[in-house]
C-alpha positions, 0 to 999 in steps of 0.5 A: 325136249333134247336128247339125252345123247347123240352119235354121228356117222356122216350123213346118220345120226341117232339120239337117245331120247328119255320120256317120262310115262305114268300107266295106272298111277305108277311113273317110269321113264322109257328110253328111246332111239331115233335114226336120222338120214339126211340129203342134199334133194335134187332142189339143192334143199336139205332133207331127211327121214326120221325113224323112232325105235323102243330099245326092245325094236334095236336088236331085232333091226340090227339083226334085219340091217346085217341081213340086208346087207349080206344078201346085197354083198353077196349079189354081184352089180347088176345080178338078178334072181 
């Protein structure tokens, strides 16, 4: 199965997957995201972590990434609590 698209950010990359589903007789296609990482690992090698997220989980990780990310701008390097 391919992704229906992909984007690429330089070492991110998320696909939009589109499975088919079929509950109680009825079918339906569910759309889907996953978000790659990808590293060279201290042995040279290529490796990478996969996360997969129903549409409905996009907005609330958005909402948790911001707020990661505005509690680590806000924090000077090397400040603790």
């Amino acid at each position: 199965m391919q992704p229906t698209k992909k984007f690429k950010a330089g070492c991110l990359e998320a696909a939009i997957w589109q499975n088919h589903r079929e509950v109680n007789g009825k079918s339906f296609d569910v759309l889907s995201v996953s978000l790659k990482k990808s590293w060279k690992g201290n042995d040279g090698q290529w490796q990478d972590s996969t996360l997969s997220l129903q549409s409905n989980d996009i907005a609330k990780a958005i909402v948790l990434l911001q707020e990661a990310q505005k509690e680590m701008l806000m924090k000077a390097p090397g400040e603790s609590e």
